[in-house]
Structures are given as C-alpha cells and as structure tokens.
C-alpha positions in Angstrom: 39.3 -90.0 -49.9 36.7 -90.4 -52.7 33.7 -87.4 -53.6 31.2 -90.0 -52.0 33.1 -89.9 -48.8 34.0 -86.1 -48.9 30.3 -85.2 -49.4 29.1 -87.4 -46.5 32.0 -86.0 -44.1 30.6 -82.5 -45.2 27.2 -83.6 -44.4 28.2 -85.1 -41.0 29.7 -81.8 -40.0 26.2 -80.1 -41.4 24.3 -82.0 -39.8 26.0 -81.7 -36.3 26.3 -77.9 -36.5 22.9 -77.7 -37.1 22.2 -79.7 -34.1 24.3 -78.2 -31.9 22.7 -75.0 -32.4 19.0 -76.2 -32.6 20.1 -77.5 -28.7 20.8 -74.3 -28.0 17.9 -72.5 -29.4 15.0 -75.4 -28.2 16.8 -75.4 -24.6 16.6 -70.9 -24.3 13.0 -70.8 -25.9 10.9 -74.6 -26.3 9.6 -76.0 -29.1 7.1 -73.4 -29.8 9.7 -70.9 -29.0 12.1 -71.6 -31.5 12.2 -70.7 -35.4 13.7 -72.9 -37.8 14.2 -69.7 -39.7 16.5 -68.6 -36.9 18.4 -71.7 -36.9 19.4 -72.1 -40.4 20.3 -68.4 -40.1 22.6 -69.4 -37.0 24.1 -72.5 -39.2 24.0 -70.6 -42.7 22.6 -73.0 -44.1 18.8 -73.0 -45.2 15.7 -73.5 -44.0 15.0 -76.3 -47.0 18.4 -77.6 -46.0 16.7 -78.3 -42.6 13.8 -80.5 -43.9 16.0 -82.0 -46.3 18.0 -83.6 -43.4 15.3 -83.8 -40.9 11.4 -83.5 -42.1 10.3 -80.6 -40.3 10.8 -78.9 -36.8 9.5 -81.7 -34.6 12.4 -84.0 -36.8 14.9 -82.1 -35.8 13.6 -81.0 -32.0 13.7 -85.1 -31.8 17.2 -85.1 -33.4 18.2 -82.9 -30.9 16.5 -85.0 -27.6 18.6 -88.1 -29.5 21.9 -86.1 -29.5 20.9 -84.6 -25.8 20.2 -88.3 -24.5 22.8 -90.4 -26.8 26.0 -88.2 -25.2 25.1 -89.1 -21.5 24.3 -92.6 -22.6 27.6 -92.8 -24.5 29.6 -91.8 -21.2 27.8 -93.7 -19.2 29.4 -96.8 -21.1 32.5 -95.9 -20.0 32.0 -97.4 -16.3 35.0 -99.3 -15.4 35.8 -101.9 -12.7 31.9 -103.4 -12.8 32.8 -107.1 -12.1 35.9 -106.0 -9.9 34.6 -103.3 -8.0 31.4 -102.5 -8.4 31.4 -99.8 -5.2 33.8 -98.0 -7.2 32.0 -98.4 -10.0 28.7 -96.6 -8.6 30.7 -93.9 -7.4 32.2 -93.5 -11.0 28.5 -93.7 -12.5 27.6 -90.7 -10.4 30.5 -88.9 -11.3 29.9 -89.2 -15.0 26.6 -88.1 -15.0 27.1 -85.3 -12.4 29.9 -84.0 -14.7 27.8 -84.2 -17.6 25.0 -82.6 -15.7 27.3 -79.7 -14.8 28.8 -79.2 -18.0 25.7 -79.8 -20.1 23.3 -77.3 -18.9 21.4 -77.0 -22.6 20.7 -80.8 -21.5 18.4 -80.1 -18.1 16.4 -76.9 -20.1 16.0 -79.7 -22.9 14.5 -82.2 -20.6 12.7 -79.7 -18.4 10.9 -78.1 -21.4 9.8 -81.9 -22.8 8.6 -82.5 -19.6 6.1 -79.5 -19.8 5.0 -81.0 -22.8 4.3 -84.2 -20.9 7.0 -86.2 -23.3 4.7 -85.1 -26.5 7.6 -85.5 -28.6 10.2 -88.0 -27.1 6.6 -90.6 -27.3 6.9 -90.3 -31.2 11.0 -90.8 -31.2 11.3 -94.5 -30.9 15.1 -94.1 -30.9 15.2 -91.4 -28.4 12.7 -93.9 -26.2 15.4 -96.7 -26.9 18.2 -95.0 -24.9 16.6 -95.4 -22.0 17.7 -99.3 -22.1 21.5 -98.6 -21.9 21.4 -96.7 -18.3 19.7 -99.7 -16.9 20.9 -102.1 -18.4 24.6 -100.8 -17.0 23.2 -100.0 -13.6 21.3 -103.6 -13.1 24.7 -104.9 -14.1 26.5 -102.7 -11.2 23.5 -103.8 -8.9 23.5 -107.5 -9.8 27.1 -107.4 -9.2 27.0 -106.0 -5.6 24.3 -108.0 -4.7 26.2 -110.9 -5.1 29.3 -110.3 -3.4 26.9 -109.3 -0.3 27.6 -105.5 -1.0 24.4 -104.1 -1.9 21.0 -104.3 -0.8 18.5 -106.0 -3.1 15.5 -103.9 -1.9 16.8 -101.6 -4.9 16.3 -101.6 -8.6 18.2 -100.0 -11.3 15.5 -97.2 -11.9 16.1 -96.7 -8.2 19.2 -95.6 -8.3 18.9 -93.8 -11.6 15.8 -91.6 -10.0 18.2 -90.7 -7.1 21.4 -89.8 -8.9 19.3 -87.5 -11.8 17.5 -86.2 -9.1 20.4 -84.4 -7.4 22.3 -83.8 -10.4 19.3 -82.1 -12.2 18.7 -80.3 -9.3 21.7 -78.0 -8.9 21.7 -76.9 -12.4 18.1 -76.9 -12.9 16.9 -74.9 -9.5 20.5 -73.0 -9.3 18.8 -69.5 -9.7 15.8 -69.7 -6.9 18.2 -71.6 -4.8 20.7 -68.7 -4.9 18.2 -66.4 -4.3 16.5 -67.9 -1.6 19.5 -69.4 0.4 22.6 -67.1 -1.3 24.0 -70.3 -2.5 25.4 -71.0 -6.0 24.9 -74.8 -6.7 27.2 -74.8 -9.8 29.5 -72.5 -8.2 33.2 -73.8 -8.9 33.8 -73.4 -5.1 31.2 -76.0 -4.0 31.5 -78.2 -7.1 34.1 -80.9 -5.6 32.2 -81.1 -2.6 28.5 -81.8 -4.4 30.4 -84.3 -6.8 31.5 -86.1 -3.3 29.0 -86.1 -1.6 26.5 -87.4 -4.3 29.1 -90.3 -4.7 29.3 -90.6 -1.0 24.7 -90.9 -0.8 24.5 -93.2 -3.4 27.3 -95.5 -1.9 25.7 -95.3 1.5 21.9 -96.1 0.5 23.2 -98.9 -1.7 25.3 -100.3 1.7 22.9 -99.8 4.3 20.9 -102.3 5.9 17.5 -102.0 5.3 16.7 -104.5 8.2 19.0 -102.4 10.9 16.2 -100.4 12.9 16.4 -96.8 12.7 17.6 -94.2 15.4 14.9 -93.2 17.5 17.4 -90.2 18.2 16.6 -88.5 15.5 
C-alpha cells in the first residue's frame, strides 16, 4: 500500500470516528446543544481538524444527517425477490427498516430534533435531500410489481407506504418512554420485539391486499 493510500485510509477512519460521535452528541443534545469543542475532545482530534474535514458545525451536523440517512438507504437496497415475489418483498422492506429503527435509536433523536427545526439544515444538504429518491424508487418498483400481477391495490403510492411503515417504526422507539409510563408497556422491550416486527409486516401486507372497493363492516 502506498503513503497516498495509507494517509487516505487514516483519514477514512478519522473521518468516520468523528461522525459516529458527532451522531451521538447532535442526537442527546441538537444542534445548538452540541460543542464541536466536545466532539473533537471525544475523537482526540481537534477542533481545526473538524473544519478542515467539514467547514464548520452545520458541515458536519449535515455529514451526520447523510451518514444517518445513507445507512437505512443502503439496507434498504438489499430487498430481495422484487420481480419474484414482491409480497415477500414488502414484508422484507419492513423488516429492514424496523430493524434498523430498533437498533438505530441515535437515528429517530436525529430526525426528531431536524424536525423541530422544520428541516433548517437537511434544506441546505442537497445530498442528504437526494436520498430520499432511493426509498421510492425501490418501493414504486415493489408496488409496480404487485400491481401487475393483480396483488396490490393501485390506490397506493410509494410515499404511501413509506409514511405507514416509518410511522410505526419511529413510533416505538421515539414515544417508548410516555408509552411505558402511560400504558406500562416497553415498545423496544426484547419480549414484544418479534411480535411488533410481525405484525408491522403482517399491516402493511394487508393494506396493500385489501380491496378498497369491498364495502366495509357495518359491524364495527
């Protein structure tokens, strides 16, 4: 391996450590929360270090909403069995991004605290904007798919179903304190986790399969 490549391998790793814990720190305490003092402390690196890689704190907060956003995006690519079976499929898409959901929780603060911002950042971050295309484009393919074969409804769009699976998997990690205290219910408890991830596969399937001409029951 040459210096060149040595020193951009180093860098690589640098540049992910410092990302990793600037998730961590924007996710506990917001943009305005956070010191990029305290994070080049955290990565012992510097805080000119910092802007050398990334500007200044609203470059790296957007590095870290690309990292946050480009890791579901990335799993959600690997959706199998599309053109085969795209029922399975669905379910599988669910799966992946209640997983992530789950295991991600630095994610859902992320997004919750950008959203109290009203997207102030993520509207300057043209690449963060651009991973929006790669959910729908993979879902309209599932959809497309289903439609045709006389699976799916075609009442439905991609943003749809994408608005319906978030919503539940944000939910459980996002509301899992007032929920337990309200209800005595941990959402992300290990005990009720196969059960969520089941029945989450098991709505989605069954909105997509109804039929939205069959009349509903006037018995409940």
């Amino acid at each position: 391996m040459t210096t060149e490549a040595v020193r951009r391998r180093d860098a690589d790793r640098t540049k992910a450590n410092i990302v990793a814990v600037a998730t961590k720190e924007f996710s506990d305490k917001g943009f305005a929360g956070a010191r990029v003092d305290e994070i080049a402390a955290k990565t012992h690196t510097t805080k000119r270090m910092l802007y050398y890689y990334y500007g200044d704190k609203e470059g790296l907060y957007q590095a870290v909403l690309e990292a946050s956003y480009g890791k579901i995006r990335r799993l959600e690519q690997r959706v199998s069995h599309i053109e085969d079976d795209p029922v399975t499929a669905i379910r599988q898409l669910a799966e992946i991004t209640f997983d992530h959901h789950d295991r991600n929780p630095d994610f859902i603060r992320i997004v919750a605290n950008e959203n109290i911002l009203k997207g102030a950042h993520i509207k300057n971050s043209a690449a963060v904007q651009n991973l929006g295309s790669p959910a729908v484009d993979i879902l309209g393919r599932i959809l497309e798919v289903g439609r045709t074969r006389g699976l799916f409804r075609d009442d439905v769009d991609a943003l749809d179903v994408h608005q319906l699976i978030s919503s539940f998997c944000v939910f459980r990690v996002a509301n899992r304190y007032t929920f337990k205290t309200l209800f005595g219910r941990d959402l992300t408890a290990a005990d009720h986790r196969a059960q969520q991830r089941k029945m989450l596969g098991d709505m989605v399937v069954a909105y997509l399969t109804a039929d939205p001409a069959a009349p509903a029951d006037s018995n409940h």
